[in-house]
N, C-alpha and C positions, 0 to 999 in steps of 0.2 A: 504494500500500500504506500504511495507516494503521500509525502509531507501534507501536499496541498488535501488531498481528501482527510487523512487524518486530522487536520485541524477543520475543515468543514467538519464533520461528525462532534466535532468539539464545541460545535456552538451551539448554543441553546436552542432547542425547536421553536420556538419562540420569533427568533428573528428567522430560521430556515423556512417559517411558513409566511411571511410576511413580503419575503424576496421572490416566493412565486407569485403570493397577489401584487405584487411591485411590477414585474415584469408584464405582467398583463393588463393595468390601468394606466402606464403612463410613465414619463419620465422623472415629475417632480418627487413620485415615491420612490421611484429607484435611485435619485438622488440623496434621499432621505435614508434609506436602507444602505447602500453603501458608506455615507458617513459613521452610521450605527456598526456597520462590519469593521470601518476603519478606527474607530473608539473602543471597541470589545477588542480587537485584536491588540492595538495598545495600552490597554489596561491587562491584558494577559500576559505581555512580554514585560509589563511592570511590573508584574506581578512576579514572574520568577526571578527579574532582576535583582528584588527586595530580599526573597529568597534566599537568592546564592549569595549577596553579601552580609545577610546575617548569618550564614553556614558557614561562614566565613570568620565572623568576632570570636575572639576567644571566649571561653567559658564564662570568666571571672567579671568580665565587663557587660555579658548578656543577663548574670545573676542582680549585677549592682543593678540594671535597667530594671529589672525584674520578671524578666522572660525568661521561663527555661527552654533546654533546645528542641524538647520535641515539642513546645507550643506557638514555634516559629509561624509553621503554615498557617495554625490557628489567629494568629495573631493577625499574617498577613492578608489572609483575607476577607479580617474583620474591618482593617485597615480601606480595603480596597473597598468594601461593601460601602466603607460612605464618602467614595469618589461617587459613587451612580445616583 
């Protein structure tokens, strides 16, 4: 499976069903739906950016924060939940 379909399978059914009725009313919604693809997609590579540089802090300085390491992901995308 190629990148590109694996990351379509990765988005929300939500916006997948939104991009066929886009495609078939018109341009201004398919303007609108790909902005939305182009927002989700970079909130997602934010997302594991934030990730890998927390994976990355030493222990000692993630405890001072008050984050432990397996509550990274948790954290981050509670983080992200209120960009949207």
């Amino acid at each position: 499976m190629s990148d590109l379909t694996t990351a379509w399978s990765a988005v929300p059914r939500s916006l997948r069903e939104q991009d066929r009725s886009a495609l078939r009313s018109g341009g201004r919604d398919l303007v609108r739906v790909v902005a939305r693809l182009m927002s989700w997609f970079w909130v997602q590579w934010r997302r594991r950016e934030i990730i890998r540089v927390l994976n990355k802090v030493d222990d000692r300085l993630l405890q001072d924060a008050g984050i432990e390491r397996g509550d990274i992901e948790e954290i981050v995308d509670t983080l992200v939940a209120r960009w949207r």
